[in-house]
Every structure is written in C-alpha cells, then in structure tokens.
Backbone as CSV, one residue per row, in Angstrom:
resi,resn,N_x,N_y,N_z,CA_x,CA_y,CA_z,C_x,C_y,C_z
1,UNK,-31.109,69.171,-22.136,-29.710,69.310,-22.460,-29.273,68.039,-23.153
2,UNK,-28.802,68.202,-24.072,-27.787,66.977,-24.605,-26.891,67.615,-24.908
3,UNK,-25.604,66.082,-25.385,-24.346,66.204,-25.728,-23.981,65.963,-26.722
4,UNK,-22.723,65.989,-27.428,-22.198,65.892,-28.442,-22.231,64.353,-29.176
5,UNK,-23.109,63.777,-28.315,-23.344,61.961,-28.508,-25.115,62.006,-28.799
6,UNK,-25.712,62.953,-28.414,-27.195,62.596,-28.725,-28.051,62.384,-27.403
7,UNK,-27.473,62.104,-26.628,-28.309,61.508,-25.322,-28.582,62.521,-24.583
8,UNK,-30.422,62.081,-24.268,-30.298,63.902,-23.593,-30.833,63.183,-22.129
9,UNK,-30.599,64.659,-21.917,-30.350,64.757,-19.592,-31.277,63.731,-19.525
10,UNK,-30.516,63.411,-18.195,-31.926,62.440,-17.563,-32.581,63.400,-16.680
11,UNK,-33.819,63.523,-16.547,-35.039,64.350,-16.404,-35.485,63.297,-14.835
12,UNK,-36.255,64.544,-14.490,-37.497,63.917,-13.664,-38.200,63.320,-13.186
13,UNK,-38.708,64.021,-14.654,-40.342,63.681,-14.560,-40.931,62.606,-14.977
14,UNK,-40.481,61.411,-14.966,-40.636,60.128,-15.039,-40.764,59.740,-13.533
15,UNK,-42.071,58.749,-13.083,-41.928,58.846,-11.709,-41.174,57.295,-11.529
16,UNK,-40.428,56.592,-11.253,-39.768,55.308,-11.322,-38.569,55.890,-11.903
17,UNK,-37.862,56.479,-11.975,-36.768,56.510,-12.509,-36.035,56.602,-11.126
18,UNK,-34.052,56.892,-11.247,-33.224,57.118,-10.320,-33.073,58.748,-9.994
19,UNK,-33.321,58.992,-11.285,-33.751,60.317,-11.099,-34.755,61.409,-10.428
20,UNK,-35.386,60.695,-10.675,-36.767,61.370,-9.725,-36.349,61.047,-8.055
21,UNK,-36.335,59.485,-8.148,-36.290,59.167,-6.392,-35.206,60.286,-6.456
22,UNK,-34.061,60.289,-6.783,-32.925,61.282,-6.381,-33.301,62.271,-5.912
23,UNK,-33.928,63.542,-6.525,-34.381,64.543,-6.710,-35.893,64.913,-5.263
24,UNK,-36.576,63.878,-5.375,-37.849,63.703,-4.379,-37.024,63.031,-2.989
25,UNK,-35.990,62.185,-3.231,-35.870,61.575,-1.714,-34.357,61.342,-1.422
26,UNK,-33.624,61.307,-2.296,-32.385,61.200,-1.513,-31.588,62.792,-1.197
27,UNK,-31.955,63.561,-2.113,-31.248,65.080,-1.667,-32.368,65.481,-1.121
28,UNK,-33.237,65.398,-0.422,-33.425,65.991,0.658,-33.513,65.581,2.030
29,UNK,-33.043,64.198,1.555,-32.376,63.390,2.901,-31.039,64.118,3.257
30,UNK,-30.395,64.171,2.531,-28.942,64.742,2.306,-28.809,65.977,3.348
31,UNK,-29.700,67.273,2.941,-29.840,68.314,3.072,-29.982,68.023,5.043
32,UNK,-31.353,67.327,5.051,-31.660,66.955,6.424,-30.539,66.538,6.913
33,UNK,-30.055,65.657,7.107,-28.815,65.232,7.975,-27.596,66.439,7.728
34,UNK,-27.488,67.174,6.852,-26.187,68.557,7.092,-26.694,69.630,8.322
35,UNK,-28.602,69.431,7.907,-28.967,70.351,8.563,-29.244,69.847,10.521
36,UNK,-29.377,68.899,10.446,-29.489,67.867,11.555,-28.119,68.175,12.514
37,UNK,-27.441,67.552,11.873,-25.538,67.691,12.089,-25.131,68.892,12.980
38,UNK,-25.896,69.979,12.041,-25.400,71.243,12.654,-26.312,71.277,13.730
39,UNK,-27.639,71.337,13.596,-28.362,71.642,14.794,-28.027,71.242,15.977
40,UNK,-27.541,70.227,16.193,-27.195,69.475,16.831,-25.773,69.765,17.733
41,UNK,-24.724,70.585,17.135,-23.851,71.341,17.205,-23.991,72.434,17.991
42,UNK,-24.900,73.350,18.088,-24.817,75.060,18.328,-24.790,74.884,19.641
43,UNK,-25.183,74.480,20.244,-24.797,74.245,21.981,-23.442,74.292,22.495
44,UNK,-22.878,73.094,21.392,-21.051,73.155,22.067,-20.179,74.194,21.458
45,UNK,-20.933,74.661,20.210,-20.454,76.071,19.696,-20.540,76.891,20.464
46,UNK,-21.763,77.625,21.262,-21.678,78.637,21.889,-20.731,78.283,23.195
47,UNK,-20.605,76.804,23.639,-19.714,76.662,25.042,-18.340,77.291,24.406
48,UNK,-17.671,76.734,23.585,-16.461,76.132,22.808,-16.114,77.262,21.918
49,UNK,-17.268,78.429,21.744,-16.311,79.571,20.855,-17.198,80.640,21.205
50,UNK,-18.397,81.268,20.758,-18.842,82.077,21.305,-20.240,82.496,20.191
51,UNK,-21.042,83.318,21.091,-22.717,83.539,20.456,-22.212,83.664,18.979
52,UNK,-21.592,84.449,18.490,-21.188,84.603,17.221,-21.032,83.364,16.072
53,UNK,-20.441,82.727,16.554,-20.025,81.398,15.734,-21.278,80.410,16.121
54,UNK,-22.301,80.546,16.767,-23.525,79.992,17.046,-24.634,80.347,15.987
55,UNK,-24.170,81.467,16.078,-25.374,82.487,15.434,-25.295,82.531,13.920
56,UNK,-23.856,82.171,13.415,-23.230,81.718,12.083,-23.896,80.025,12.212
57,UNK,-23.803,79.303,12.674,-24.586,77.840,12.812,-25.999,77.883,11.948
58,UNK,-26.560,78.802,12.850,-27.639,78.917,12.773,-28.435,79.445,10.819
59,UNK,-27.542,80.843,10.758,-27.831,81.233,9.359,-27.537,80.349,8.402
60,UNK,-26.750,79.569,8.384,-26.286,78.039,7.498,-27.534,77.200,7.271
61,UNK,-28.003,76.736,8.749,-29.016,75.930,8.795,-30.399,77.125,8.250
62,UNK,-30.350,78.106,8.155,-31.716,78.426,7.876,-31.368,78.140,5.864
63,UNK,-30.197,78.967,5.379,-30.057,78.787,3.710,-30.100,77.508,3.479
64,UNK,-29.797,76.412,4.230,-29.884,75.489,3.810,-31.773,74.479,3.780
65,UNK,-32.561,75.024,4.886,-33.345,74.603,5.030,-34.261,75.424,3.964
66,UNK,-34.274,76.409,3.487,-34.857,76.973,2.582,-34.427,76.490,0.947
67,UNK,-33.146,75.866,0.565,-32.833,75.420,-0.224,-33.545,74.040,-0.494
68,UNK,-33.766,73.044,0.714,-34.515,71.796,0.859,-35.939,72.112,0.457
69,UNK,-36.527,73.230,1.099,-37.832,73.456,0.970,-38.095,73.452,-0.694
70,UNK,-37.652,74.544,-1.277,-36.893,75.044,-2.344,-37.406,73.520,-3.515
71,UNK,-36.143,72.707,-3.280,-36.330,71.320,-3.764,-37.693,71.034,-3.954
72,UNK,-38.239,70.556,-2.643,-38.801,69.497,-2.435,-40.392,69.790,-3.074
73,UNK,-40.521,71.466,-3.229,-41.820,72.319,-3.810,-41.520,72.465,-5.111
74,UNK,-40.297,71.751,-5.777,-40.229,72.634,-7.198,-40.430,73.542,-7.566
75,UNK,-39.696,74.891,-6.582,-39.683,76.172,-7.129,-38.800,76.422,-8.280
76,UNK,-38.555,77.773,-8.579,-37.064,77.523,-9.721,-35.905,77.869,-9.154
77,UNK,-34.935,77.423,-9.811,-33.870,77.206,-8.823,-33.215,78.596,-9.363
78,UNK,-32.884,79.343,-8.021,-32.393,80.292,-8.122,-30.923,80.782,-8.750
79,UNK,-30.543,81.723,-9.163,-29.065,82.186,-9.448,-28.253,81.964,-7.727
80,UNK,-27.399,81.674,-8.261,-26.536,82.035,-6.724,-25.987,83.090,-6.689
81,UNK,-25.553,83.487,-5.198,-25.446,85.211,-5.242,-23.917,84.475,-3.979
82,UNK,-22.794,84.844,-4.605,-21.337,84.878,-3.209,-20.359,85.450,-4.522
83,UNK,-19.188,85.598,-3.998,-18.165,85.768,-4.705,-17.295,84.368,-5.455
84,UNK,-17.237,83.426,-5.187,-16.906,82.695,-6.088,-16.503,82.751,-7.271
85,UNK,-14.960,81.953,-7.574,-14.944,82.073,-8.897,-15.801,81.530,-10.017
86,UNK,-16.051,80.471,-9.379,-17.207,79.954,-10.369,-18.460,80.290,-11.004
87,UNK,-19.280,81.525,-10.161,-20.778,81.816,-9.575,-20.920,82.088,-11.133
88,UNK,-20.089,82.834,-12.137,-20.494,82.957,-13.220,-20.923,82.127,-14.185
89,UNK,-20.271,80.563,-13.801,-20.370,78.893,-14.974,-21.604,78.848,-14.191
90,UNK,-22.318,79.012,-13.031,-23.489,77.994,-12.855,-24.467,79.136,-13.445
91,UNK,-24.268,80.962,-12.859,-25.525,81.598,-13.165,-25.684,81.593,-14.550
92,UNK,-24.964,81.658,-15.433,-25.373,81.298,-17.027,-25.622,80.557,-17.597
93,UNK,-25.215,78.815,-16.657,-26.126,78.011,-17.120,-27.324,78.607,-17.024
94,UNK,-27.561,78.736,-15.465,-29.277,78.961,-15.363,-30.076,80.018,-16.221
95,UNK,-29.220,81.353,-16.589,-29.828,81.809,-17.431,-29.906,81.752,-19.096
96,UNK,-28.986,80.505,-19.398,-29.046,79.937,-21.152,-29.547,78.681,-21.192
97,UNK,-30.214,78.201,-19.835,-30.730,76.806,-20.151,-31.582,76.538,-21.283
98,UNK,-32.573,77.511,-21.687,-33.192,77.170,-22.975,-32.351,76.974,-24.371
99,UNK,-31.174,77.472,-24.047,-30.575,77.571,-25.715,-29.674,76.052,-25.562
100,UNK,-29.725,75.280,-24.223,-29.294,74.180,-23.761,-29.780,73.427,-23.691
101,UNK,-31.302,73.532,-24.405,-32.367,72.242,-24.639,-32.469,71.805,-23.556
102,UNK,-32.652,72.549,-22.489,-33.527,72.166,-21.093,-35.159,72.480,-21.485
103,UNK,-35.696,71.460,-20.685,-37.197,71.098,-21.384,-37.796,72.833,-21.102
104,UNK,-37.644,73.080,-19.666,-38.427,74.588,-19.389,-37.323,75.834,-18.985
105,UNK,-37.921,76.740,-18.961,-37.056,77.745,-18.316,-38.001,78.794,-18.017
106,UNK,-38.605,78.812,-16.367,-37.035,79.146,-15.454,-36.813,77.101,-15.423
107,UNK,-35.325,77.394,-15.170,-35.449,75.692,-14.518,-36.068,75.530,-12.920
108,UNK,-36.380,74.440,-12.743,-36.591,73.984,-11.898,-36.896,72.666,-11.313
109,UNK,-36.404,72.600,-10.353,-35.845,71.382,-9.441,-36.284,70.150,-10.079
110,UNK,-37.414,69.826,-10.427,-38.265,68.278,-10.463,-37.845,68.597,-12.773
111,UNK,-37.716,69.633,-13.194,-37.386,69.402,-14.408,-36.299,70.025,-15.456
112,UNK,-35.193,70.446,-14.376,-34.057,70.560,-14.991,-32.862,69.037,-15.080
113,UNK,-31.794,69.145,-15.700,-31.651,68.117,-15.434,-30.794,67.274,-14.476
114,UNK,-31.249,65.955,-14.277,-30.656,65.768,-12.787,-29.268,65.733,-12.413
115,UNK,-28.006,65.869,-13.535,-26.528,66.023,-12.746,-26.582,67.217,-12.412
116,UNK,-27.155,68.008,-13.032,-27.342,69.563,-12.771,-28.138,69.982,-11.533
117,UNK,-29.006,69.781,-11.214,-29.605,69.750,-9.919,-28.663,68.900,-8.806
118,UNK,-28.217,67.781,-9.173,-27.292,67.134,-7.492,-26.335,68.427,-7.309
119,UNK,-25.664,68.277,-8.513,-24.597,69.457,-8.812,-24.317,70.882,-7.723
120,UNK,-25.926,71.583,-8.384,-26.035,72.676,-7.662,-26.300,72.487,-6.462
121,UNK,-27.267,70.952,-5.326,-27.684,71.254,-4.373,-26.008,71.235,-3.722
122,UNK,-24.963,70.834,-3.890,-24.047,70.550,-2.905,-22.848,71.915,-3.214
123,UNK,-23.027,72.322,-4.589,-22.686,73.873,-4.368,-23.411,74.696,-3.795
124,UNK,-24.682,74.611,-3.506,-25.160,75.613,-2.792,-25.243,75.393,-0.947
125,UNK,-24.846,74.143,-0.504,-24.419,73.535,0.649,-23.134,74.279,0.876
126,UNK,-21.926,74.036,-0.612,-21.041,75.048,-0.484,-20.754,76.282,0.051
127,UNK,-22.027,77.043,-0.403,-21.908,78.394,-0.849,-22.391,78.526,0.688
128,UNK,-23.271,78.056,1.277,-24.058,78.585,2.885,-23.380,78.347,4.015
129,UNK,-22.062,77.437,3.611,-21.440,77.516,4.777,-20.439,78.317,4.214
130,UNK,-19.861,78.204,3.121,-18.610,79.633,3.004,-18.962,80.597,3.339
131,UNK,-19.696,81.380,2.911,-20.649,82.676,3.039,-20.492,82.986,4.443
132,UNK,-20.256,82.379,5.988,-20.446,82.743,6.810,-18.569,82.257,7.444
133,UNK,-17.581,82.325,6.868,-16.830,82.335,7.082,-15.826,83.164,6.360
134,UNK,-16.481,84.409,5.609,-15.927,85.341,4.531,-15.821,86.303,5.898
C-alpha cells in the first residue's frame, strides 16, 4: 500500500524492524493479557451474574484466542463477519488489497501492512466482545 506521498506500508518481513517485533511479539502479548484478564474473571461472573454471562466470558476468550493463534501462524486474515457499521471499510479493504499494492493477497498477518494489521487486531478484540452483548 502506499500513499499519495510515495511511501509505502511498513511491512514485516524485515526481521529487525518495529514492525515485525510488533506483529511477532507485542500483539500477541496484547491479545494474552485481554485473554488472561478475562479468564481470570469467569468465577466472579458466574458468583455476581449468572452461567450465562460466564459462558459469554468464555466465547470471547475462545475468538480471541483463535485470532492470536491466527497472528502468530500467519494465516490470512480473515473478513469479519458482525453487523457493524463499519464491517464493509475493513472487508473491502481485505478484498481490494491487491489493487492497494499490498505485496500478496490473500493478506496476511506477517505481510500485510502493519497499521493495518494493529488496526484490525483491536477491531476484531472489538468485534468478540460486542458480538456477545448483541
């Protein structure tokens, strides 16, 4: 991807960059401690409200732990699927990234580019806990 200045995404796949560590070690630190947080939680949930709102804990922490996995294997990063007004600006990025001079397509994690990847991991943090409060 570049911009109207010339400078294109910062990438990856350079191993020393801020980018990469980003991508390899700080968002899925990130992910861990949301997912930590909650785990950590479902006990005083089920005292404090009931199996239901436990059991909502729980499905959070699994989308989210599959999203980390997701990351950390460089699969491709999926469309998102909720109602959102937005869901349409991110799924067409993902499906016009080539005409967006993203290096590959499908994209994915370790080589799309990296505002775009922080981007999506914390909308899709978004999306796994809204989703269970619709």
């Amino acid at each position: 991807m570049s911009c109207r200045y010339g400078l294109q995404a910062i990438r990856k796949t350079k191993l020393k960059t801020f980018a990469y560590f980003t991508i390899r070690d700080r968002l899925p630190v990130t992910l861990t401690r949301v997912i930590d947080g909650l785990s950590r939680k479902i006990s005083k949930l089920k005292a404090e409200h009931n199996e239901d709102v436990a059991e909502d804990a729980i499905g959070i922490i699994s989308k989210l732990s599959k999203l980390r996995n997701e990351m950390q294997t460089n699969k491709e990063i999926p469309e998102l699927n909720d109602e959102f007004e937005d869901l349409p600006i991110w799924n067409n990025y993902l499906r016009n990234a080539d005409q967006l001079q993203e290096s590959e397509r499908p994209l994915k994690w370790f080589t799309a580019s990296w505002l775009f990847t922080e981007c999506y991991m914390y909308r899709g943090i978004f999306s796994a806990i809204m989703a269970r409060q619709v």
